[in-house]
DRENPA-3360 file (N, C-alpha, C; in nm, 2 decimals, always signed):
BEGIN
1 = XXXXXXXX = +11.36/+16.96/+10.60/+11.51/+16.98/+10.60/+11.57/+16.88/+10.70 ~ +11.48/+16.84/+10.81/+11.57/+16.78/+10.88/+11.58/+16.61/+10.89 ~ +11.44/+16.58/+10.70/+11.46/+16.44/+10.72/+11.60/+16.44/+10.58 ~ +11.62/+16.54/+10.50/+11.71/+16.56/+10.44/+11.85/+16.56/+10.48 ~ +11.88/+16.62/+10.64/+11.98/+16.60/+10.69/+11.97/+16.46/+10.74 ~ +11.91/+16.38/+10.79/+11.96/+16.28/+10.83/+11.91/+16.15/+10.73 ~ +11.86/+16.21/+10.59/+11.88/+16.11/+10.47/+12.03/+16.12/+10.47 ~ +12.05/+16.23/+10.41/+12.21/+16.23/+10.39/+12.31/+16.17/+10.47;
9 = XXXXXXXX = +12.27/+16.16/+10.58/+12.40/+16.11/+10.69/+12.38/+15.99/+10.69 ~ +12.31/+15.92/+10.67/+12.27/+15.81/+10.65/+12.32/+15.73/+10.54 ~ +12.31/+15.78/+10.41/+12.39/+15.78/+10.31/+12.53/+15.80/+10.33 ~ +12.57/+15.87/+10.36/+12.71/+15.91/+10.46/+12.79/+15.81/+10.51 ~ +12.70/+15.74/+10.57/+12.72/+15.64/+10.67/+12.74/+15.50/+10.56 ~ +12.66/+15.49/+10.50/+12.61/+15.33/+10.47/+12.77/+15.33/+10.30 ~ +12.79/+15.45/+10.26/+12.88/+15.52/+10.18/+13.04/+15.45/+10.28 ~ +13.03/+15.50/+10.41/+13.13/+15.52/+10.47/+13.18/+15.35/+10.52;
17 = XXXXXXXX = +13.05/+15.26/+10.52/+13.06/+15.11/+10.55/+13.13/+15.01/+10.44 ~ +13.11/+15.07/+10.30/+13.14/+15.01/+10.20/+13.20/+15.07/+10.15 ~ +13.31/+15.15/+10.16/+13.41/+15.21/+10.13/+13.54/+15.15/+10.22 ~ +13.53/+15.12/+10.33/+13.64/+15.05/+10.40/+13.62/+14.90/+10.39 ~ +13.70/+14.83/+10.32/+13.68/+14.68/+10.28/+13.72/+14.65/+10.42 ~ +13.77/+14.50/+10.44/+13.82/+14.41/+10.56/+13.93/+14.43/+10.61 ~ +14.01/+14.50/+10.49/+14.14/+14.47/+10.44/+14.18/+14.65/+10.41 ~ +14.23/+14.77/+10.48/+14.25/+14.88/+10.42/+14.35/+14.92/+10.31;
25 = XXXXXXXX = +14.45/+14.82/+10.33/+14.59/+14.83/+10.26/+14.58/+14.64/+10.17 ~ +14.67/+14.63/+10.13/+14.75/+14.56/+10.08/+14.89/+14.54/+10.10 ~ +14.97/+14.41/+10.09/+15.09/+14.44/+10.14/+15.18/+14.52/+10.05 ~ +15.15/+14.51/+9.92/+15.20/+14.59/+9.82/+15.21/+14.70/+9.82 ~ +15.07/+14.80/+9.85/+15.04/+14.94/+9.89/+15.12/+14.94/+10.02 ~ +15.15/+14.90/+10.14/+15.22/+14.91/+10.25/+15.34/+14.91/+10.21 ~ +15.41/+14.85/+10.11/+15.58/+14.83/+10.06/+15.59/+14.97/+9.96 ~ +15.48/+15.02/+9.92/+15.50/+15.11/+9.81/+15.49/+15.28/+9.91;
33 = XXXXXXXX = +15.41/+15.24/+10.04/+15.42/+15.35/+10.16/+15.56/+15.36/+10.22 ~ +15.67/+15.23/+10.22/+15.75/+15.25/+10.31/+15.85/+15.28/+10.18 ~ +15.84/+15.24/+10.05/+15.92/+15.35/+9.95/+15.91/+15.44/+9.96 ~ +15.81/+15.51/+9.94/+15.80/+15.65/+9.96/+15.86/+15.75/+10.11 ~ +15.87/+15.66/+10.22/+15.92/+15.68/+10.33/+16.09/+15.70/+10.30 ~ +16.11/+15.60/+10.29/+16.27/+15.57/+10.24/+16.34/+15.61/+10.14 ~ +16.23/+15.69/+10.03/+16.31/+15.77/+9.93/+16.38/+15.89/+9.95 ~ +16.35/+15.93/+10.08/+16.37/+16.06/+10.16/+16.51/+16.02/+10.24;
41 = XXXXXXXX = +16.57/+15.93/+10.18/+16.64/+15.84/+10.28/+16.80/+15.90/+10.19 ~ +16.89/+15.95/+10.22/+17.03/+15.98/+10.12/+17.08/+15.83/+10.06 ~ +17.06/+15.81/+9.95/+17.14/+15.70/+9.90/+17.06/+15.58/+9.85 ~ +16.93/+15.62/+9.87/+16.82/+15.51/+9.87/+16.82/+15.44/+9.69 ~ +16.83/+15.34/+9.69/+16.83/+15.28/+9.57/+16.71/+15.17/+9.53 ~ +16.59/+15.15/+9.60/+16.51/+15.06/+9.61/+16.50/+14.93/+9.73 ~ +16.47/+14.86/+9.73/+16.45/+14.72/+9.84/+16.52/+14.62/+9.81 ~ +16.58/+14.55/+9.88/+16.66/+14.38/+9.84/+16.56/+14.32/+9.91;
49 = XXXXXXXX = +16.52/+14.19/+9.86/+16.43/+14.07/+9.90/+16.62/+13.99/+9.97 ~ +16.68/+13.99/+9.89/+16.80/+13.91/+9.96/+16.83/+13.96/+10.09 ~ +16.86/+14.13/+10.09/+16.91/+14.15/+10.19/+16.78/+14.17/+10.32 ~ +16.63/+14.14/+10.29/+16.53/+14.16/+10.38/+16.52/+13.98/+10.47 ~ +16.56/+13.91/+10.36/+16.60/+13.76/+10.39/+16.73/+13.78/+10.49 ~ +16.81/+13.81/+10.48/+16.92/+13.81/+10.58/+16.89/+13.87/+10.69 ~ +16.85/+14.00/+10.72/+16.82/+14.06/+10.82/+16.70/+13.98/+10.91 ~ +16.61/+13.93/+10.85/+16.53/+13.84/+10.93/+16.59/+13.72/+10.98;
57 = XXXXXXXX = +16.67/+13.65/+10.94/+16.73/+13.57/+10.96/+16.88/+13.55/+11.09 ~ +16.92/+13.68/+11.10/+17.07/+13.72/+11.13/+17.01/+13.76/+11.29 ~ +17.10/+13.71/+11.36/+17.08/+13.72/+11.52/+17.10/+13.84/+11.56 ~ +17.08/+13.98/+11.61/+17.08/+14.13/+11.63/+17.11/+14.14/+11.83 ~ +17.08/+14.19/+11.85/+17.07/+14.24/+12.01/+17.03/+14.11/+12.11 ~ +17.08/+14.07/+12.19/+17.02/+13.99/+12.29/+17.00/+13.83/+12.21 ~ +17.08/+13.86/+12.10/+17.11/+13.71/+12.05/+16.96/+13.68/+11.95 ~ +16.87/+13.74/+11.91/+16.76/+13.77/+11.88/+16.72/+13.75/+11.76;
65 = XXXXXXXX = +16.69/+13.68/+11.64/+16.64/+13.76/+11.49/+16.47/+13.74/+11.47 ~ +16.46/+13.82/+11.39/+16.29/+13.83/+11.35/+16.24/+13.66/+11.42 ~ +16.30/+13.58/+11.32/+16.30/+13.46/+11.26/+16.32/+13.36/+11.40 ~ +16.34/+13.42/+11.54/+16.35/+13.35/+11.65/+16.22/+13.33/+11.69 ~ +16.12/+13.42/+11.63/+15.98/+13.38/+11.70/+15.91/+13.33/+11.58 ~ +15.90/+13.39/+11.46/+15.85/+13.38/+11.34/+15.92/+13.23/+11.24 ~ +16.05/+13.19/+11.32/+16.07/+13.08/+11.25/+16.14/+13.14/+11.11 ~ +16.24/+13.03/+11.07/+16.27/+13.06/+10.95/+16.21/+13.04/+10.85;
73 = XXXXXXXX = +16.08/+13.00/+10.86/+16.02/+13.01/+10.75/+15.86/+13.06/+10.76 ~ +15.85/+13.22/+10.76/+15.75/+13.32/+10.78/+15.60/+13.24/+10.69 ~ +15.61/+13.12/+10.71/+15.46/+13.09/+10.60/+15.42/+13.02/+10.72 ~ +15.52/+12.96/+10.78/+15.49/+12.86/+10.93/+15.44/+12.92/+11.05 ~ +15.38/+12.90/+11.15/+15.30/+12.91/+11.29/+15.42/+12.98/+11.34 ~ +15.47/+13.10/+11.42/+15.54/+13.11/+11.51/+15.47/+13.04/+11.65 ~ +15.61/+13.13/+11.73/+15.57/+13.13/+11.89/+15.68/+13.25/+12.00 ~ +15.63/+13.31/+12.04/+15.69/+13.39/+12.12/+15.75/+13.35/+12.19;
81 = XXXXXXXX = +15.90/+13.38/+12.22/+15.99/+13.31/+12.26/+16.01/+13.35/+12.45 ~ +15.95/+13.45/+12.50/+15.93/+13.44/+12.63/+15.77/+13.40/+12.65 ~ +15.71/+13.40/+12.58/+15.56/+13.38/+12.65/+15.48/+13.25/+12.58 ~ +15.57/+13.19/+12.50/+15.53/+13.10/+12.39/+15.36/+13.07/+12.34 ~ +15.35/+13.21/+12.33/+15.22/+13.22/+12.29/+15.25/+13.18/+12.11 ~ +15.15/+13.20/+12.08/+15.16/+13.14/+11.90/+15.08/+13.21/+11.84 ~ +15.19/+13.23/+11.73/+15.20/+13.36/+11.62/+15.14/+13.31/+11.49 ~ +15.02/+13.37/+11.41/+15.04/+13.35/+11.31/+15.12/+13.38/+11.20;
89 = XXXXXXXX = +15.11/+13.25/+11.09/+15.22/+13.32/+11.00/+15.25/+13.44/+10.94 ~ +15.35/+13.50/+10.93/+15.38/+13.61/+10.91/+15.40/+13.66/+10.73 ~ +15.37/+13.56/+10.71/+15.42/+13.58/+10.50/+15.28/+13.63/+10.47 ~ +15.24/+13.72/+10.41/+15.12/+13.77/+10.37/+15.06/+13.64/+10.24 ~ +15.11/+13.56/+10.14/+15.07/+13.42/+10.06/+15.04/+13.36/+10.23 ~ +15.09/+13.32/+10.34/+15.04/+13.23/+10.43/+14.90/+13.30/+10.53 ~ +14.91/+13.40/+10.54/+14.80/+13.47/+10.63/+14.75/+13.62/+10.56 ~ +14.64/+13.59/+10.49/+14.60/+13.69/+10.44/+14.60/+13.83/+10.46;
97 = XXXXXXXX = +14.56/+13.85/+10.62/+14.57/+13.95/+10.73/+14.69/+14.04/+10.68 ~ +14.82/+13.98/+10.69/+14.94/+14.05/+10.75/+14.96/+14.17/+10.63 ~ +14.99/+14.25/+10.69/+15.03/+14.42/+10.63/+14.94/+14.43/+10.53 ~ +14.81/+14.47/+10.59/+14.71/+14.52/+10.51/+14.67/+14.63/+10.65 ~ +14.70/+14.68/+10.71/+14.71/+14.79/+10.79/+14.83/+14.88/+10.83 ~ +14.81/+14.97/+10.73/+14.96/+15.03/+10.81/+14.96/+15.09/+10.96 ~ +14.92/+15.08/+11.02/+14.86/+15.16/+11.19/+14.94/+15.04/+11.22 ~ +14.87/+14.91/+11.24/+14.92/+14.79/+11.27/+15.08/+14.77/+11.20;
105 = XXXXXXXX = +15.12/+14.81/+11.12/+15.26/+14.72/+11.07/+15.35/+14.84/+11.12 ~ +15.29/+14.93/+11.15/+15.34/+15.06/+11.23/+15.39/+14.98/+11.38 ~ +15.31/+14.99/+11.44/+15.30/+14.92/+11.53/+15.38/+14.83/+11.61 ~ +15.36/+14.69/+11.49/+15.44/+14.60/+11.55/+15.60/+14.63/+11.49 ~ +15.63/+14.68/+11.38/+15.77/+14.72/+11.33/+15.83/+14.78/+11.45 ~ +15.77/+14.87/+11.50/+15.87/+14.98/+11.62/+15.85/+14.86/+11.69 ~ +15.77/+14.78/+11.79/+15.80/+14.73/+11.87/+15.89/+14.60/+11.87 ~ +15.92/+14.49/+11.77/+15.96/+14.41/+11.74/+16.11/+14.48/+11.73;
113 = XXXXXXXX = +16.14/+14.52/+11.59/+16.23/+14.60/+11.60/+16.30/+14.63/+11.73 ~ +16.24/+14.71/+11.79/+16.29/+14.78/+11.96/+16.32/+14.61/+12.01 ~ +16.26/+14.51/+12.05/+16.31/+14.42/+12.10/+16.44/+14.37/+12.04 ~ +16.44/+14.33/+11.91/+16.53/+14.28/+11.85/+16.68/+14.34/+11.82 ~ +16.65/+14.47/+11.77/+16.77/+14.57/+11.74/+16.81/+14.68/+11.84 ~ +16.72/+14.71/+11.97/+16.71/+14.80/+12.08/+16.71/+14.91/+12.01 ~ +16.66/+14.97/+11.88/+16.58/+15.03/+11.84/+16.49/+15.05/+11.74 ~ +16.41/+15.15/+11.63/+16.33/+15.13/+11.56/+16.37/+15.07/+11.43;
121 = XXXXXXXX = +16.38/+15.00/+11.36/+16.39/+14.97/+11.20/+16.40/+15.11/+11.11 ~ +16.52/+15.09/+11.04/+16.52/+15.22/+10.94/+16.42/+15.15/+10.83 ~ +16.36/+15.28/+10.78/+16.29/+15.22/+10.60/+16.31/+15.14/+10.58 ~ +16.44/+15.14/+10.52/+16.49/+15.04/+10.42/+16.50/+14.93/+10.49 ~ +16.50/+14.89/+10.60/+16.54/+14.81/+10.67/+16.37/+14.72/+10.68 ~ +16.25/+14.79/+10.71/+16.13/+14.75/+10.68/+16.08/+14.72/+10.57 ~ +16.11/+14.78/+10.43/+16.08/+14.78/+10.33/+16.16/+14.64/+10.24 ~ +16.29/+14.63/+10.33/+16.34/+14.49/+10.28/+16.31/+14.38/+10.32;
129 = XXXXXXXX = +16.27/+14.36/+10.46/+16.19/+14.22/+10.50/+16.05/+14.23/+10.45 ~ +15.98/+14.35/+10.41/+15.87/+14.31/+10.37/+15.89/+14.29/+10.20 ~ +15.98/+14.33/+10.15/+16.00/+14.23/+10.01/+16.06/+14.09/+10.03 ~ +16.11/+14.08/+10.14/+16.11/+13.93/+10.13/+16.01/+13.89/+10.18 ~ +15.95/+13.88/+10.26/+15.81/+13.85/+10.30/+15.74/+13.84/+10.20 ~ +15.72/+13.92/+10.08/+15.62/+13.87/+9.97/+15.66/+13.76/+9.89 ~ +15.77/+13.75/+9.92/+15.87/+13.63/+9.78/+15.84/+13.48/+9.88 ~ +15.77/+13.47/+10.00/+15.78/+13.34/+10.05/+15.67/+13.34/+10.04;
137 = XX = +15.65/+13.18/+9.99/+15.54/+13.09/+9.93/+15.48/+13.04/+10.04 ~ +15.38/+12.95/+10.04/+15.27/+12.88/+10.14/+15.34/+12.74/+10.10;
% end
């Protein structure tokens, strides 16, 4: 019985390694979580790529926009604008990585956001730069 219980967990286990790829999300699965977030939203009509382009673009709080560290063009290298540390690109076509964790796009949304707007991004407000974010090329 008890090489049974730890066949099983073992299996459990080796089940549990190849079940989580590198990658848990996609950015599409992440845009299709924050619809579902935003549908809850009064008046919600879907995402603008246009208007997710503007908002990245447009200077917010403290003279600020997304696109002050990220650059206007999210396929390119940022750099942090007090610590000028360097950012990889932020367009999911330029860096594979980006928003394929929602924990992570969690994460940096509230904190970026909070820098930039002095507070958190509505839905729709995330769900529109990340449709423009998928529309920029490498």
């Amino acid at each position: 019985m008890l090489r049974a219980f730890f066949a099983s967990g073992l299996v459990v286990a080796a089940v549990g390694l190849t079940a989580n790829p590198a990658f848990a999300e996609t950015p599409v699965e992440v845009l299709a979580a924050l619809k579902a977030e935003a549908s809850g939203t009064p008046g919600f009509q879907g995402f603008s790529a246009e208007h997710g382009e503007s908002f990245f673009k447009t200077k917010h709080s403290h003279n600020l926009s997304c696109s002050t560290c990220h650059t206007d063009n999210p396929a390119a290298q940022g750099k942090h604008s007090e610590t000028d540390k360097l950012i990889k690109p932020l367009a999911p076509a330029a860096n594979e990585e980006r928003f394929t964790d929602m924990k992570k796009v969690a994460k940096w949304f509230k904190r970026n956001c909070n820098d930039v707007l002095d507070r958190e991004c509505t839905p729709q407000e995330k769900g529109d730069v990340l449709s423009y974010l998928l529309t920029v090329k490498k």
